[in-house]
N, C-alpha and C positions, 0 to 999 in steps of 0.2 A: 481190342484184344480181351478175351474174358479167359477168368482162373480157370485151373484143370479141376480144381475142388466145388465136388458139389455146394450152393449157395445157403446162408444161414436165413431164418425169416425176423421179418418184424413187427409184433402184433402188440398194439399200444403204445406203451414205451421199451417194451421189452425187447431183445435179440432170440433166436432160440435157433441151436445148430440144425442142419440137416438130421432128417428122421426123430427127431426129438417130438416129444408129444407133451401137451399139457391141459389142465384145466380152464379155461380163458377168468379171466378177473375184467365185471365188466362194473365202473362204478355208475351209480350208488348202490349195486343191490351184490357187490362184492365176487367172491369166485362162483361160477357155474359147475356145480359138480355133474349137473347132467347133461353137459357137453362136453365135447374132446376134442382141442383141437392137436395140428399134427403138421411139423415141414417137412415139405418135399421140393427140392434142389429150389430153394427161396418163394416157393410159392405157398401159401398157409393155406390148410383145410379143416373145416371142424364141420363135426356132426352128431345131431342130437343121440342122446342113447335110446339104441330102440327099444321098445317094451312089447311082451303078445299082449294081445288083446284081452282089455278086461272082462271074465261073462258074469260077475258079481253084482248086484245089484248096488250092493255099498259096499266099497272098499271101507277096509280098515286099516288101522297103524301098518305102516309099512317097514320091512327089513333091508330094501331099498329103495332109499328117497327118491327115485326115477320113476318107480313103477309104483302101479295101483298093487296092492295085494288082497285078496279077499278074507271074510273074515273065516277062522278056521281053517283054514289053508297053513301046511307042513312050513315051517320056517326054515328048511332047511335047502331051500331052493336059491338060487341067488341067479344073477341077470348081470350078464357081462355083454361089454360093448362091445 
């Protein structure tokens, strides 16, 4: 017999309810901020965060730690997953 309520997931030690999303903590190198992960009726999905493609020769300091940015390039840009 299975509940009417969509199912919570379980990723490491944690619980995390239906549709809830988070950053995964993987030890020793601590949270992933440039992955996401995400429940869906108990089954967990994560996925890297995409970036466009670099045409920079050398990237510089970045405004998000996911992405290359190049150097002189507007900061005013930002990169969502």
């Amino acid at each position: 017999m299975q509940a009417d309520a969509p199912r919570a997931c379980r990723f490491g030690r944690r619980w995390y309810l239906n549709n809830e999303s988070w950053h995964p903590s993987v030890p020793p190198f601590g949270e992933m901020k440039c992955i996401l992960c995400w429940c869906v009726s108990g089954e967990t999905h994560c996925q890297r965060q995409e970036c466009p493609p670099s045409a920079c020769a050398s990237p510089a300091a970045r405004d998000n730690p996911c992405c290359a940015k190049c150097r002189g390039e507007c900061s005013a840009r930002t990169w969502a997953p």
